[in-house]
C-alpha positions in Angstrom: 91.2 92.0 89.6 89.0 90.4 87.0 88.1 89.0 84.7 87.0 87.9 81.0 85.5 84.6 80.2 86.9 83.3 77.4 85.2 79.8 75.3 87.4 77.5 77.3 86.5 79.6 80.6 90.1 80.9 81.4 89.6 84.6 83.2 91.2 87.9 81.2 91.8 89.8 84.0 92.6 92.8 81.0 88.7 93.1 80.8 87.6 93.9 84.3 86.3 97.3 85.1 87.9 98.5 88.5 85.1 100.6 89.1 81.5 99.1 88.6 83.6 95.6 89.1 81.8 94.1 86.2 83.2 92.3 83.3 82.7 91.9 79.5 82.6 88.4 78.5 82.6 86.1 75.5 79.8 84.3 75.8 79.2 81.3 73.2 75.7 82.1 71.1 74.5 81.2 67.8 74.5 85.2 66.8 75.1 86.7 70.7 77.0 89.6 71.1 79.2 89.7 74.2 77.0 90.2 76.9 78.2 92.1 80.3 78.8 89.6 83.2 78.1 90.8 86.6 79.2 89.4 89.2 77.6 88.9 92.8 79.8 86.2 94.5 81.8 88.7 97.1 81.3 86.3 100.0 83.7 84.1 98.0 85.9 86.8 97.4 86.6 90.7 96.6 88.5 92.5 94.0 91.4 94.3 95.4 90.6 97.7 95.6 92.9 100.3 93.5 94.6 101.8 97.1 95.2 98.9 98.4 97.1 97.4 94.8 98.7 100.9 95.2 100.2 99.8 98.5 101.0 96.9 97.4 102.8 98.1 94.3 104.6 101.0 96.6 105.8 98.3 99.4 107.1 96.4 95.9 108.8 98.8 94.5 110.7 100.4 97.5 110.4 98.1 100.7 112.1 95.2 99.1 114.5 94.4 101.9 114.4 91.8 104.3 112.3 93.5 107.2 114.9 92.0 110.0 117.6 93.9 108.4 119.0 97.1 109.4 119.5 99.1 106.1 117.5 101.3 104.4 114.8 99.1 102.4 114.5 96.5 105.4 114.2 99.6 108.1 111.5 100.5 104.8 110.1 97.3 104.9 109.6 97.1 108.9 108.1 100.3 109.3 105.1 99.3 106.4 105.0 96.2 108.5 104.3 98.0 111.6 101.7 100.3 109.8 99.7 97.6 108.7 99.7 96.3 112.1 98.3 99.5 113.6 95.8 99.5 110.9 94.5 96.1 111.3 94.4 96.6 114.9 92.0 99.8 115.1 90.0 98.1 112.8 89.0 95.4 115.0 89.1 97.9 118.4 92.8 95.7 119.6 96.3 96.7 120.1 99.5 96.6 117.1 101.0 94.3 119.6 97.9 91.9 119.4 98.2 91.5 115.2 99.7 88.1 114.6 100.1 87.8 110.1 99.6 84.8 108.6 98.8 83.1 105.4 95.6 83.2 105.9 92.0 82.6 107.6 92.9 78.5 107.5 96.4 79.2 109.0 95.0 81.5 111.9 92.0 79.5 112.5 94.8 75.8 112.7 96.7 78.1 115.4 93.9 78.8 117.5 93.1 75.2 118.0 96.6 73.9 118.5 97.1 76.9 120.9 94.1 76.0 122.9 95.1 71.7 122.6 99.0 73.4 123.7 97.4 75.3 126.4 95.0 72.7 128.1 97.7 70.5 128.6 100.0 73.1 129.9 97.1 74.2 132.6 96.8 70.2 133.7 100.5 70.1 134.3 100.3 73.0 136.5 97.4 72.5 138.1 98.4 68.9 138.9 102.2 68.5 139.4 101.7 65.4 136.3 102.9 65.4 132.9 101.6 67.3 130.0 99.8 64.9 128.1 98.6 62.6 131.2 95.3 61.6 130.1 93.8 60.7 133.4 91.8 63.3 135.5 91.0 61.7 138.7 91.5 58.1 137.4 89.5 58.7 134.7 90.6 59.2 130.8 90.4 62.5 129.8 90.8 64.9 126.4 90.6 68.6 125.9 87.0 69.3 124.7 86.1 71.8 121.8 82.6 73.5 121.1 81.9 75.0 117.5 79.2 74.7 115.4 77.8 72.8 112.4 78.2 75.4 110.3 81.3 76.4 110.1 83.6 77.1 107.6 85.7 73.9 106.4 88.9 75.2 108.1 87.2 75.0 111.3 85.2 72.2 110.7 87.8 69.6 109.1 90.5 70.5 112.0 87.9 69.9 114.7 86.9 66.9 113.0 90.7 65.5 112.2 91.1 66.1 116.5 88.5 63.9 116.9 88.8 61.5 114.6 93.2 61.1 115.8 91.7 60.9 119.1 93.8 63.8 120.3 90.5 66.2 121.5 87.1 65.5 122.2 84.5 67.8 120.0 80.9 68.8 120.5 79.1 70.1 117.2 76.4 72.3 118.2 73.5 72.6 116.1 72.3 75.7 115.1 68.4 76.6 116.1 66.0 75.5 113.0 64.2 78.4 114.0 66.7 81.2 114.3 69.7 79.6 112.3 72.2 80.8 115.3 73.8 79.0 117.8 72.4 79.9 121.0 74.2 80.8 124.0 72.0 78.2 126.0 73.4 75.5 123.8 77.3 76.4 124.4 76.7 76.4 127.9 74.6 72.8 128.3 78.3 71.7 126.2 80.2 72.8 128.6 82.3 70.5 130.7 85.2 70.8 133.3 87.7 69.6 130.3 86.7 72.6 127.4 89.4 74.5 126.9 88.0 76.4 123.4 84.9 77.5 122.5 84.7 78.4 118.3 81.9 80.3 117.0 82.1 82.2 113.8 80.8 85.7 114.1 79.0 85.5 110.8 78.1 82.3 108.3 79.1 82.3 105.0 75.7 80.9 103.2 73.3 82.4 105.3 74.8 85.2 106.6 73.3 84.7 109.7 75.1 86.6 112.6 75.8 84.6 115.5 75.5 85.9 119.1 79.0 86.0 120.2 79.2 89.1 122.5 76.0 86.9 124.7 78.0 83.7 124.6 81.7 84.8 125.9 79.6 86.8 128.8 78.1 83.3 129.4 81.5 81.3 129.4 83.4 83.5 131.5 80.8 83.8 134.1 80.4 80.6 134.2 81.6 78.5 137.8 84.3 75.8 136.6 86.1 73.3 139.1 89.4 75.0 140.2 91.2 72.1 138.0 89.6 73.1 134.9 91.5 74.8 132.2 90.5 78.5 130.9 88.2 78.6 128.1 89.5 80.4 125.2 87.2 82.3 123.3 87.7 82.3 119.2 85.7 83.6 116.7 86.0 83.4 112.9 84.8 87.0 111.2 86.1 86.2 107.8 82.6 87.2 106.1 82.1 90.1 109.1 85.0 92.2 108.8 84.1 95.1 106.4 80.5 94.3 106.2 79.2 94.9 110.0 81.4 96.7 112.9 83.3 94.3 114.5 85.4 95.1 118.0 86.9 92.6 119.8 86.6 94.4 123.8 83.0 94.8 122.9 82.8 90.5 121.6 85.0 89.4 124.8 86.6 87.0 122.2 90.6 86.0 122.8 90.7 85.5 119.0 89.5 86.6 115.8 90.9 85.3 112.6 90.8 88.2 109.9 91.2 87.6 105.9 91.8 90.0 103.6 90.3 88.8 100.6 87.0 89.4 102.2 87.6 93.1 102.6 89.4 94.1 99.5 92.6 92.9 100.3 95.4 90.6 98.8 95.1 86.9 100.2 97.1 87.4 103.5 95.3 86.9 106.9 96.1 87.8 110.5 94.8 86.3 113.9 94.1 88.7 116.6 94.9 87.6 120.3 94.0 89.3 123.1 98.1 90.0 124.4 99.6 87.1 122.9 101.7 85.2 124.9 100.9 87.0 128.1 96.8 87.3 128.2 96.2 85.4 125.7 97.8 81.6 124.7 99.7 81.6 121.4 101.7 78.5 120.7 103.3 78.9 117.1 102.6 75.8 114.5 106.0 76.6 112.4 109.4 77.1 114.1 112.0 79.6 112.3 113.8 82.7 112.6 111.8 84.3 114.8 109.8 86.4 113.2 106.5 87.2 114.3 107.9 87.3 117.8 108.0 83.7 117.1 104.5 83.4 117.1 104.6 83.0 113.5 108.2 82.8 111.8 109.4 83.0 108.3 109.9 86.7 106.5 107.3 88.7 106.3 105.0 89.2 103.0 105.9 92.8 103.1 103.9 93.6 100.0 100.7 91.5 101.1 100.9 93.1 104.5 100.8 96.9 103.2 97.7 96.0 100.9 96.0 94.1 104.1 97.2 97.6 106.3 95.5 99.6 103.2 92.1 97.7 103.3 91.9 97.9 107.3 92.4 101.8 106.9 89.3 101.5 104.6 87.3 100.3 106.2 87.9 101.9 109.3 87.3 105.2 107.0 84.0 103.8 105.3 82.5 101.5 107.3 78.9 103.1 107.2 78.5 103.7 104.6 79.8 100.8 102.4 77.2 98.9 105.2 74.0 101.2 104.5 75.0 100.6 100.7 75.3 97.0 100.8 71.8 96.5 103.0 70.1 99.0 100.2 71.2 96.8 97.4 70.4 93.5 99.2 66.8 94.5 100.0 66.5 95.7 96.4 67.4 92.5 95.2 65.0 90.7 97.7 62.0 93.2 96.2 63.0 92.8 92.5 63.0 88.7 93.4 59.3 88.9 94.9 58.0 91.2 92.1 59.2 89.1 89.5 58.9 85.6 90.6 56.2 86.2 93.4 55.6 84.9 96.8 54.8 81.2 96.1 58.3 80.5 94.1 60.7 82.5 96.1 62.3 80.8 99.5 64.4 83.1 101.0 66.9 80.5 103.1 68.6 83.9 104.9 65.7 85.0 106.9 65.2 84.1 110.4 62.8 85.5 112.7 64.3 87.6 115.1 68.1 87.2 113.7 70.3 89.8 112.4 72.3 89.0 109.0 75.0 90.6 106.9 73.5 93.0 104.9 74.7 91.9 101.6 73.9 88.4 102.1 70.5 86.7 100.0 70.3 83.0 100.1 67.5 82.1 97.6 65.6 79.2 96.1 63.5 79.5 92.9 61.2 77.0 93.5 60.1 74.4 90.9 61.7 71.5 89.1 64.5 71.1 87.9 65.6 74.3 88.7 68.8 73.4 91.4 71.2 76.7 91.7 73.7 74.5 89.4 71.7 74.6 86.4 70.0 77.9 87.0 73.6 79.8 87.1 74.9 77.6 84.6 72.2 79.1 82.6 72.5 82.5 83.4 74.3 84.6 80.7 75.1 87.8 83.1 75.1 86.2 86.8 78.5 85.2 88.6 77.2 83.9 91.7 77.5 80.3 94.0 75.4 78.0 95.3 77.4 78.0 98.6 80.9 78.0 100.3 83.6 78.3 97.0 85.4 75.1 98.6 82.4 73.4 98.4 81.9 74.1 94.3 83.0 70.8 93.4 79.6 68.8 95.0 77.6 69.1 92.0 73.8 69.2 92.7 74.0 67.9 96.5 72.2 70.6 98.9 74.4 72.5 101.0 75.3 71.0 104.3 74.6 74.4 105.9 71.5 74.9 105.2 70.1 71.5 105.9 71.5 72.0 109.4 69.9 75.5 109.5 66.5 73.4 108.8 66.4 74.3 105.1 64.3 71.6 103.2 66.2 69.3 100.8 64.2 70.4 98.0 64.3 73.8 98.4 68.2 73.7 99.0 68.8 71.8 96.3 67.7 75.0 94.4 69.8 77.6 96.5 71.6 80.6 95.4 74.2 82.8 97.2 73.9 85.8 95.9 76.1 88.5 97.6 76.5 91.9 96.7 79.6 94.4 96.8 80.6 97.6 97.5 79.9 98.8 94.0 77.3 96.8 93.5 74.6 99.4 91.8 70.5 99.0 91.3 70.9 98.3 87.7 73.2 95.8 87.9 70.2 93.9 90.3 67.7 94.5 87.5 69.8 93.1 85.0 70.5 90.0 87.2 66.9 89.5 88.0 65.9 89.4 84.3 68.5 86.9 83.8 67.0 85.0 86.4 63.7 85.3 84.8 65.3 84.2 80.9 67.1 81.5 82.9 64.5 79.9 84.9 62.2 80.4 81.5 64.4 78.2 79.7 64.5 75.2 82.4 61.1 75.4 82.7 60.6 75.0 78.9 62.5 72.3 79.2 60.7 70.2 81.4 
């Protein structure tokens, strides 16, 4: 799955070793050998693991057919499907029947919000005898109101904010606590009002890896007294960064949806959305219209191949949960240590730690203090180092601090000079101690500079 850096920066993907996930690489010096390039962006996204490319590969090879068809390689096809869907679904603690695929975490997070704008107005018809879409609630205007965060990934955050801004659902952005970097369940419900019909809150951020309290906020909302007019709040959570990093089960959240994406955990770039009994429990209204696949939910013919390698990856980490997350939180504090011994207290922020709040254990935020060290020249310098400054999407910003941690209460300054540095499954000790000391020659060289 990866990759060789080449002068003009195209990726070999001939060069990537499978196992340690590392890469040789071609890097321009007046006498420099190649030097080994290690990369630490897996927040961003994994290789595909050798099983799951196996899957794939089978599901290829002999499961060709059109999965609504009734001869052999479509019956093939149908039953890989089907497999997949009971995979994905024990991962998560759900049902087969609850496994909606999509294209992706965007796609799954866009049908929750139109399901819940589909729903509200569905629930005021009913309740009221009017028309869907009768903006008047006792005389007065009314919109279906959302509550997320201000931290959340851009596929949440633009479609909330394109709802407002079309004037087709009011929105409340929650800040997260400066002092914890969650959202807290007191916040959600001081938001809430008799027209919220969706509450999103992802289950872990993407920069930070802050862990938000979920489980306390759905308690929260469904206990909550509403006016016997009010629609049901749907519950939605986005566990892109959670899933194969931390246990996630969706009884023990009391979420109606989690959005899942494979490339995350290991998988091909293929998502699913989890709902709580779609269509019966749980409100799914479908944003395409086809041929019924998906129990219509989601038509057009199934990415058989995608699906086995996503059905793969579940299985794995249903199978190795533990320890790839006592692995991952060994390497993370390593790197943390290694960071403090060879930069020391007074230049080393670390943006992912919160008092009191839980985080992904391979997530470490950092800012190497000083100027004109901002994580955009610092990795550009780097010879060994593949690593972000923030969200991938968010790679074309140049030097402008991430959004997400000035809302967390990060100073300017010190985001300016962030680094997301997340580890992997193979991650090892001496790949750290080789990225520190690159860090070290790097931040040298700016400082020399100055």
């Amino acid at each position: 799955m990866s990759e060789k850096t080449t002068s003009t920066g195209v990726l070999d993907h001939s060069s990537w070793d499978k196992t340690s996930h590392r890469m040789r690489a071609d890097v321009e010096h007046v006498a420099g050998p190649a030097v080994e390039r290690i990369y630490m962006d897996y927040n961003a996204t994994t290789p595909v693991e050798p099983e799951v490319i196996s899957a794939v590969t089978d599901a290829l090879h002999h499961a060709w057919g059109n999965p609504s068809s009734t001869y052999l390689p479509g019956v093939k096809a149908k039953d890989i499907i089907n497999q997949a869907r009971d995979s994905i679904a024990k991962m998560i603690g759900g049902k087969a029947a609850d496994i909606i695929f999509t294209s992706g975490g965007t796609e799954a997070n866009n049908m929750v919000f139109h399901s819940a704008l589909e729903h509200f107005w569905k629930s005021r018809a009913s309740a009221e005898g009017g028309q869907e879409k009768n903006h008047q609630m006792n005389g007065n205007k009314v919109l279906p109101h959302i509550i997320t965060s201000n931290v959340e990934h851009d596929s949440i955050k633009n479609t909330a904010e394109n709802l407002l801004q079309t004037g087709k659902a009011d929105v409340t952005f929650l800040p997260v606590s400066k002092k914890t970097g969650r959202v807290e369940v007191e916040d959600v419900m001081a938001a809430m009002r008799p027209s919220t019909c969706l509450v999103s809150i992802m289950l872990a951020n993407n920069e930070t890896g802050v862990i938000m309290p979920i489980r306390e906020i759905c308690q929260k909302v469904r206990s909550a007294t509403r006016p016997s007019s009010s629609p049901r709040v749907l519950l939605h959570t986005d566990a892109a960064q959670a899933i194969g990093k931390i246990r996630v089960d969706a009884l023990e959240l009391g979420v109606d949806y989690i959005t899942i994406v494979g490339h995350k955990f290991y998988a091909p770039r293929i998502g699913a959305l989890f709902a709580n009994g779609p269509g019966t429990t749980t409100p799914v209204h479908p944003l395409l219209f086809g041929g019924g696949q998906e129990r219509n939910f989601r038509p057009g013919t199934e990415n058989t191949a995608m699906i086995a390698g996503l059905g793969k990856a579940a299985e794995l980490v249903t199978a190795n949960l533990a320890e790839h997350e006592t692995h991952l939180l060994d390497i993370r504090l390593y790197l943390e240590q290694r960071l403090l011994a060879v930069f020391g207290t007074e230049k080393i922020s670390f943006n992912s730690h919160f008092p009191g709040t839980d985080t992904l254990p391979n997530t470490c935020n950092v800012s190497i203090l000083g100027q004109g060290l901002q994580g955009r020249r610092v990795l550009s310098t780097c010879r060994r180092l593949l690593a972000s400054v923030g969200a991938a999407c968010h790679s074309d910003r140049g030097d402008q601090p991430s959004h997400i941690l000035l809302n967390c209460g990060i100073p300017y300054h010190v985001a300016a000079n962030a680094l997301r540095i997340s580890v992997g499954r193979a991650t090892s000790r001496q790949d750290v101690d080789m990225v520190v000391e690159d860090l070290r020659g790097a931040v040298e060289k700016l400082e020399n500079l100055n």
